[in-house]
N, C-alpha and C positions, 0 to 999 in steps of 0.2 A: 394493481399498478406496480410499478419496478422498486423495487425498496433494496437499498445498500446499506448494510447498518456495521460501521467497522467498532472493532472491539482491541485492546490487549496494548494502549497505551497506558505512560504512566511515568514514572520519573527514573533512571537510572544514572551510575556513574558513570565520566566516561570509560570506555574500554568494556563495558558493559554490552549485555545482550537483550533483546525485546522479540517476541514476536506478534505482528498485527494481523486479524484477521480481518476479513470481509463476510457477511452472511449477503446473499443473494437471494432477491425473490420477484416475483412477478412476470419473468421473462424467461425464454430458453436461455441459459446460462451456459449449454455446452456449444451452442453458436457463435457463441462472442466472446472478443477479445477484452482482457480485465488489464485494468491499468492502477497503480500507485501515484498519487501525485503529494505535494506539500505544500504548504506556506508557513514561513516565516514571518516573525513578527515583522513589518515594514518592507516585504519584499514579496514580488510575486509568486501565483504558487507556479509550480514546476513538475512538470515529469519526472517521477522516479526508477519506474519500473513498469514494462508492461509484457504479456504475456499471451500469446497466439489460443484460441480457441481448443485445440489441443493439449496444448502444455509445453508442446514441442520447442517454439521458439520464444526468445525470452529477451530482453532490451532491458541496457540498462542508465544511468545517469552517468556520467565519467566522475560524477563528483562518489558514489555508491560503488560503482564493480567494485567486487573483489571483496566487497562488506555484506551485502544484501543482497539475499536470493528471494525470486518470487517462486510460487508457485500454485496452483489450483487443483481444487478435486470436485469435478464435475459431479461424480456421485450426489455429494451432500452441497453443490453451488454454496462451493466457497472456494475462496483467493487470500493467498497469506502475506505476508513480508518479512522474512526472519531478516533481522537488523541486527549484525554482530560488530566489534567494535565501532562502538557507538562516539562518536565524537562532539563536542557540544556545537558546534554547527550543525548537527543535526536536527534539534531544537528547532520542534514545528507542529503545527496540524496537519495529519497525514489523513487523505482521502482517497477513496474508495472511489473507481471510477469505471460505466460501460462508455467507453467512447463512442460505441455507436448508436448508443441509445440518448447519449449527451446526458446520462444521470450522473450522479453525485450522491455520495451517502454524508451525514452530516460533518465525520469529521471526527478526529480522536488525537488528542495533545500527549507529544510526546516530548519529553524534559529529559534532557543529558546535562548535569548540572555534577559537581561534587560539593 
């Protein structure tokens, strides 16, 4: 079955750097498109970042460009989120997402606090 299991949250200052990964299984992983999404405490979650089956093309949140790059490596079916100055609005559960398979991995808390 499709299993997304994200890793490499945790708590930083802001201005700080994180990066998330995704592990991918069950499905052709060089098929589809891998997405980042969030929730915030009392707010819905949201799109962060998604990423073309390729790697080629890459979408980002207006709230993130220019902080966060995605990226995937088909080889080893996985998708990352390098998160560099980190602001404490960033402050969320970040999830691992195939859009086209409607899965979800469970989820990895990430704290921008000082």
């Amino acid at each position: 079955q499709v299993q997304l299991v994200e890793s490499g949250g945790g708590l930083v200052q802001p201005g700080g750097s994180l990066r998330l990964s995704c592990a991918a299984s069950g499905f052709t992983f060089s098929n589809n498109i891998m997405s980042w999404h969030r929730q915030a405490p009392g707010k819905e979650r949201e799109l962060v970042a998604s990423i073309s089956n390729t790697g080629r093309v890459t979408n980002y949140a207006d709230s993130v460009k220019g902080r966060f790059i995605i990226s995937r490596d088909n080889a080893k079916a996985t998708v990352s989120l390098q998160m560099n100055s980190l602001k404490i609005e960033d402050t969320a559960v970040y999830y691992c997402k195939a859009p086209q398979l409607g899965s979800w991995g469970p989820g990895t808390q990430v704290t921008v606090s000082s």
